[in-house]
C-alpha positions in Angstrom: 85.3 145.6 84.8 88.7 145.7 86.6 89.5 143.8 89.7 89.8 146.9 91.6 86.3 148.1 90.8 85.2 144.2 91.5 86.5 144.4 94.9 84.5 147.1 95.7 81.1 146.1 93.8 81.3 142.6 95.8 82.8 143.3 99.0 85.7 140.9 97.7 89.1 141.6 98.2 91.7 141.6 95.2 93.8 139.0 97.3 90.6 136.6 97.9 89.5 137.2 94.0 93.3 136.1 93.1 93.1 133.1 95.5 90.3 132.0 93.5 91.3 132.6 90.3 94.5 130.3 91.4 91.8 127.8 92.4 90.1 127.6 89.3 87.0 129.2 90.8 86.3 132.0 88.9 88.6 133.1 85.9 88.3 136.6 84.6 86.6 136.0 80.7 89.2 138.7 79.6 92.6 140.9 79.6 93.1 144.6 78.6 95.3 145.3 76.1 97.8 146.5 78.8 97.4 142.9 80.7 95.1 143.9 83.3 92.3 141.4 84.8 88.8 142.2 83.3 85.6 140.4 84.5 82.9 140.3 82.8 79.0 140.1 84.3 78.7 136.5 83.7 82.2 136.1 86.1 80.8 138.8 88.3 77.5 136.7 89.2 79.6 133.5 89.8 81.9 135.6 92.4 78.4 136.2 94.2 77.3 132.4 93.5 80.6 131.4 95.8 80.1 133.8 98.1 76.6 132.6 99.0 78.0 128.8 99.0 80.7 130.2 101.5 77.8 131.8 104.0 76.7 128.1 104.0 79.7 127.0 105.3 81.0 125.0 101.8 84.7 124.9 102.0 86.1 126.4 98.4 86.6 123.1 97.2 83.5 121.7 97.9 82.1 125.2 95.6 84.1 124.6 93.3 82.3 121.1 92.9 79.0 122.7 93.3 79.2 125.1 90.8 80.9 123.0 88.1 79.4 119.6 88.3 76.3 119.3 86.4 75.0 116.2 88.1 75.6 117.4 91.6 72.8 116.9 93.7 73.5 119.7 96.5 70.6 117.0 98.3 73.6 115.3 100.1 76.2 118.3 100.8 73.5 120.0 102.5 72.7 117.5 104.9 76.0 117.1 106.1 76.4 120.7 106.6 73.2 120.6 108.7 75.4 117.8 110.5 78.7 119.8 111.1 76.7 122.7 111.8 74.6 120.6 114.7 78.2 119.4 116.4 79.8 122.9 115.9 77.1 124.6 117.9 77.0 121.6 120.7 80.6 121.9 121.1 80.0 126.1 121.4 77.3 125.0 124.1 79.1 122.7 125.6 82.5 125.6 125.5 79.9 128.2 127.1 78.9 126.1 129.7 81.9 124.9 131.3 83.1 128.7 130.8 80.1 129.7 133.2 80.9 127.2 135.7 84.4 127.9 136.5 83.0 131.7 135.9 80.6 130.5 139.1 83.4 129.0 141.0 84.5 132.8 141.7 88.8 131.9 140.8 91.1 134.0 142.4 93.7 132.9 139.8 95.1 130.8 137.2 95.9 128.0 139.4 92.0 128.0 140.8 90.7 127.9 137.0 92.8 125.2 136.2 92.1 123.1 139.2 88.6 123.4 138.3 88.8 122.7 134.7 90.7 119.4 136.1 87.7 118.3 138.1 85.2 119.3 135.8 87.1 117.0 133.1 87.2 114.1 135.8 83.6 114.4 136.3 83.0 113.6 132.7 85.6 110.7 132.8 85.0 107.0 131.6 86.5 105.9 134.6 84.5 105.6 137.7 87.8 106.2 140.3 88.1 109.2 138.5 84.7 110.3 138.8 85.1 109.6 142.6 88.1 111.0 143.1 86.3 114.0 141.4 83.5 114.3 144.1 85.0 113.8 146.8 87.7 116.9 145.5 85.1 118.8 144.8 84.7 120.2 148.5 88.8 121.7 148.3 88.6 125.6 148.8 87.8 126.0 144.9 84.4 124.2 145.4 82.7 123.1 142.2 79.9 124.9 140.8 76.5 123.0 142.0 75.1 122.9 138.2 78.3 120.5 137.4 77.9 118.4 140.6 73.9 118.4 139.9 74.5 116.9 136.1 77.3 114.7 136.8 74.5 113.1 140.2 71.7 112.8 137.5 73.9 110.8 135.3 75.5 108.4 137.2 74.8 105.1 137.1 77.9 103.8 139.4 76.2 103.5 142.9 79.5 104.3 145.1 80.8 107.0 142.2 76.3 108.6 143.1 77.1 108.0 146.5 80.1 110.8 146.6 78.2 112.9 144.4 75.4 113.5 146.5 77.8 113.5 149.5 79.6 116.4 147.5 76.3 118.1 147.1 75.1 117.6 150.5 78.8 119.5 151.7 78.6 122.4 148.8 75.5 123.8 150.7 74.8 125.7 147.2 71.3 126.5 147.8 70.9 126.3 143.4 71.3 122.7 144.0 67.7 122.1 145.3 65.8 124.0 142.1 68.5 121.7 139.9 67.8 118.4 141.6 64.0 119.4 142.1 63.9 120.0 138.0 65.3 116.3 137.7 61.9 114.9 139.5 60.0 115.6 135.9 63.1 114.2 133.8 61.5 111.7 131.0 64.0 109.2 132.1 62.7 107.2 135.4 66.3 106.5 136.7 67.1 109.8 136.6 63.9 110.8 138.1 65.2 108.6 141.4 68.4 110.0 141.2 66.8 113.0 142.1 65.1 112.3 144.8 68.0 110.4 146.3 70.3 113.5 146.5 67.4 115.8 147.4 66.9 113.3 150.7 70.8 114.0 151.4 70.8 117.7 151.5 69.4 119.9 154.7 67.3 122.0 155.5 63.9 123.7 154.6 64.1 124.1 151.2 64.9 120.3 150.4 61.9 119.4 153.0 59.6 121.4 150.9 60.6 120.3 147.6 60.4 116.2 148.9 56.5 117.3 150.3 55.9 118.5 147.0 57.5 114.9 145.3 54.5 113.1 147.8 52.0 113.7 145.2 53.9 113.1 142.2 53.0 111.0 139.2 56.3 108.3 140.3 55.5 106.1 142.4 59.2 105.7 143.3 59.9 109.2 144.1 56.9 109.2 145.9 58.4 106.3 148.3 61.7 107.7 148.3 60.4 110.9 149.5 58.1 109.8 152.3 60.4 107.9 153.7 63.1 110.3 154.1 60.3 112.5 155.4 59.1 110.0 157.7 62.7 109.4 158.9 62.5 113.4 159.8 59.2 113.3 161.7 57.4 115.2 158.8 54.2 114.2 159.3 53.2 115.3 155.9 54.3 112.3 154.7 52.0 110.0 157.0 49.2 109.5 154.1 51.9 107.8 151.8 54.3 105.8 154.4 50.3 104.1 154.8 50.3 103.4 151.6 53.6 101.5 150.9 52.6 99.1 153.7 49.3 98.3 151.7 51.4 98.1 148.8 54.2 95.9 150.3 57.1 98.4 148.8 59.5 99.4 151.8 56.4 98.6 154.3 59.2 97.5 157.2 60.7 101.2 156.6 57.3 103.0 156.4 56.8 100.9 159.6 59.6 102.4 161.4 58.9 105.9 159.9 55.5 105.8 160.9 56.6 104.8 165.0 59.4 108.2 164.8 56.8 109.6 163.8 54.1 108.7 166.8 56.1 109.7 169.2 54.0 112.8 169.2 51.7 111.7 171.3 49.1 114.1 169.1 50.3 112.0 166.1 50.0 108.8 167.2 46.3 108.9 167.5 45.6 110.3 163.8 48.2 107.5 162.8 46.3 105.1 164.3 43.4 106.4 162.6 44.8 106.0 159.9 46.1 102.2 159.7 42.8 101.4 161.5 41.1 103.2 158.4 42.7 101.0 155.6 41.7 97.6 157.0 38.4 97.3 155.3 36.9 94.7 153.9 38.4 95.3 150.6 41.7 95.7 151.6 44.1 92.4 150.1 44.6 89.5 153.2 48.5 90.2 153.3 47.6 93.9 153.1 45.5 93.9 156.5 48.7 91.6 158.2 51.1 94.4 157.3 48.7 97.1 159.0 48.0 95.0 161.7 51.9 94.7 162.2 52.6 98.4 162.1 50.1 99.5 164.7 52.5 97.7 167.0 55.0 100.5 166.9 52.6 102.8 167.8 52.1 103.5 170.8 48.8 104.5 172.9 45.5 103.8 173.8 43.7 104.0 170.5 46.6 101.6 168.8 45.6 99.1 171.8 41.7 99.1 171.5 42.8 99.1 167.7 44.7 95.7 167.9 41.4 94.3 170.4 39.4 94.3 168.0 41.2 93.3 165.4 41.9 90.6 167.7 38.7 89.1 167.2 38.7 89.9 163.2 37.0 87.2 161.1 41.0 87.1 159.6 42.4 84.0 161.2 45.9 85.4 160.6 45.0 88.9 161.6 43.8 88.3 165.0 46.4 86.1 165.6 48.7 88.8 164.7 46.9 91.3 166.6 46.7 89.2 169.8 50.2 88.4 169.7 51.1 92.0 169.5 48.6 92.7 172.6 50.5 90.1 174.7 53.7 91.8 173.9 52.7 95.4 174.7 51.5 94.3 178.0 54.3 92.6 179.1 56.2 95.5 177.8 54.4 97.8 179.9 54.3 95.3 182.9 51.5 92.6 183.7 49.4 95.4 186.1 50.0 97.8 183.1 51.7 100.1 185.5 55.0 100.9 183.8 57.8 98.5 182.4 59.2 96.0 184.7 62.7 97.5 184.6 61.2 101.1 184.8 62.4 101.8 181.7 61.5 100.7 178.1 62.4 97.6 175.8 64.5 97.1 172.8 64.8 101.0 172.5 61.1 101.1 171.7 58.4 104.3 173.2 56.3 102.8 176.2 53.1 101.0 174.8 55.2 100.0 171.6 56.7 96.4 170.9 59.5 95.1 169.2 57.8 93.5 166.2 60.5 91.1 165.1 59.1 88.3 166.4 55.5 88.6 165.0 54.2 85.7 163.1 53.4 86.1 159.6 50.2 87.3 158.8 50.5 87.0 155.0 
């Protein structure tokens, strides 16, 4: 068979069939008597053997080895070409999502693409300054896509480089960044599971709340703190159950403590958190565990925190009815000796009338 009628058989040109002839990898078995190139069936089935190597992805030389080497175990070259193949299509990925990103950052030219490029690259950078210098760019009037400022928050592990990234997120008021950030709460790795939270607490509004109520009742016990006390720091009341919780534990208990007076200063609240304090000093509840409740009722202010703290002023716990009785003395000199009001008419130490500056409690641990 000619090389003309080859080429159309296989699908392979007469200038690829000469290339490999030149290469050694496939020799026509015979000439016509006018000179002519004639392949016979055997060197037909070999031109289809190469061909199939080459849909692999075997360079020609590496064919060429294949298909003349006895002893070659194709074991080996296959394995690496699952290798190549594996960083070829992560570098495609990798291509295909930085092209969406500066696709989302909505260019108006060739000078915004590029400025984004130049952050995106600096946001992968070994060097924290650049990484900062990256965030805090990121704001200009080409902002960064969220999904990029999302990744590069999740894997930081520079605390002032995490600081401008969530800062950065907070300003790019890309309302994707919630769903992103709220995906990174089930990450497998706990750090990045905190990272999460972290930048979810910076960003505003209703969205972020709802997504940190949902992270009360999740599996972490460090998003769950991190959450409720961001929420507590808003007045959320939501998260009331679990800033009780870290005081019985001892994890942030001074915070939860502050969160839980903001909190009372609904005077409907302050009752139920009351209730609720009041409701974890049971028997059972760990000696330094009862202190630390006994100490955060005195931020909260009303009746039902004072006939709380009476009681447990007379509470079989030597140190917590010291505690409680000390607290007692100082809400009623903070409301004034007849209990009419605050000597100055106003209150102390910034603190709601009925509640007490609680620095000076003795330890009830």
């Amino acid at each position: 068979m000619l090389i003309g009628e080859v080429a159309r058989r296989s699908g392979v040109s007469a200038r690829m069939l000469r290339h490999y002839e030149s290469l050694g990898l496939v020799r026509p078995s015979g000439r016509t008597d006018s000179g002519y190139r004639e392949y016979s069936g055997e060197d037909i089935r070999r031109i289809f053997h190469i061909e199939s190597l080459r849909s692999l992805g075997l360079s020609l030389r590496e064919i060429g080895r294949a298909l003349d080497d006895p002893g070659f175990a194709p074991s080996a070259l296959v394995g690496d070409l699952v290798r190549r193949t594996r960083e070829r299509l992560a570098a495609e990925r990798e291509l295909l999502t930085r092209l969406r990103r500066i696709d989302a950052a909505g260019p108006a030219g060739w000078e915004d693409v590029l400025q984004v490029v130049a952050i995106l690259r600096a946001l992968g950078s070994p060097s924290p300054d650049a990484r900062q210098r990256a965030a805090l760019s990121s704001a200009d009037e080409v902002p960064v896509p969220a999904e990029a400022l999302v990744e590069a928050a999740l894997a930081e592990t520079d605390p002032v480089v995490a600081g401008a990234l969530r800062w950065a997120l907070a300003r790019s008021e890309d309302g994707r960044a919630t769903a992103l950030l709220a995906e990174g709460l089930n990450a497998a790795d706990p750090a990045v599971r905190e990272r999460a939270v972290l930048a979810l607490a910076e960003l505003s509004g209703e969205r972020a709340a709802a997504r940190l109520e949902g992270a009360l009742d999740h599996g972490d016990p460090v998003v769950r703190r991190r959450a409720a006390l961001t929420l507590g720091a808003r007045g959320a009341g939501a998260a009331v159950a679990t800033l009780v919780d870290l005081i019985v534990a001892g994890r942030n208990d001074t915070e939860a403590a502050d969160a839980l007076a903001v909190l009372a200063d609904d005077p409907g609240a302050a009752d139920r958190i009351t209730a609720d304090l009041v409701g974890r000093l049971s028997g059972t509840t760990p000696p330094a565990a009862r202190g630390r409740l006994t100490q955060a009722l005195a931020g909260i202010p009303g009746a039902a925190a004072d006939r709380a703290l009476e009681d447990l002023a007379h509470d079989p716990d030597r140190a917590v009815a010291l505690t409680a009785a000390y607290l007692l003395r100082l809400r009623a000199d903070a409301r004034g000796v007849d209990g009419r009001g605050t000597r100055d008419g106003g209150t102390r130490d910034g603190n709601a009338p009925g509640s007490v500056d609680t620095r000076g409690v003795p330890d009830a641990s």
